[in-house]
N, C-alpha and C positions, 0 to 999 in steps of 0.2 A: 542535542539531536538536530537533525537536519530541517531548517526552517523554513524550507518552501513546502514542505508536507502538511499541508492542509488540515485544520480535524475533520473527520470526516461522522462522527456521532456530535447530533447536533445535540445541544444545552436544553434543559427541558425551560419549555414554553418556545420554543423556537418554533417562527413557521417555515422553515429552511427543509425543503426535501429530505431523504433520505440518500446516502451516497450511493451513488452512481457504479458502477463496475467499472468503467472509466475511469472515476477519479480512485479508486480502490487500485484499479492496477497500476496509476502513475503514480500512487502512494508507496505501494508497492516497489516499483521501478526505483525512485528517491532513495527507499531503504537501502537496498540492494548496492545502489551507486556507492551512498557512502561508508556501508559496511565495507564494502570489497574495495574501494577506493578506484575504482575503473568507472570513468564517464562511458565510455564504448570499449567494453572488452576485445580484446585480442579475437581472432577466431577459433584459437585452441581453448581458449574458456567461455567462448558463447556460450555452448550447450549448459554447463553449469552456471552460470548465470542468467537465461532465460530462465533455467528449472526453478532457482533459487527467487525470484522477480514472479513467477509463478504459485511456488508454495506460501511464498508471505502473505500474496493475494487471496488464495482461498483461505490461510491461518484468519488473516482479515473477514473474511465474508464471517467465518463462523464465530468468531467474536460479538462481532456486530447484530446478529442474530441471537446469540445466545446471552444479552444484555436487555435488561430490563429498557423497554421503552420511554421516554425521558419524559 
């Protein structure tokens, strides 16, 4: 997987914040990038790719949420 993707659930006993929306959507962004293999999409598949950089991010939020607290 793409290894500038941060974890963003921290390790229990960590005193590291909880991820950010920021870092969730550049997390997001990373997936997307290397899924699709486009650094900066064409403009004919922007829309699909915002969308797509989009729904990982909330997939993510409710993940993160719906995991036991560490």
């Amino acid at each position: 997987m793409c290894r500038s993707i941060k974890r963003l659930r921290q390790p229990k006993g960590s005193d590291q914040p909880p991820a950010t929306d920021e870092e969730i959507r550049a997390a997001a962004l990373q997936f997307v990038r290397k899924v699709s293999g486009y650094q900066r999409p064409a403009p004919a598949n922007a829309p699909a790719f915002d969308a797509a950089v989009e729904d990982v991010a909330a997939v993510t939020h409710r993940l993160l949420a719906a995991l036991p607290k560490p």
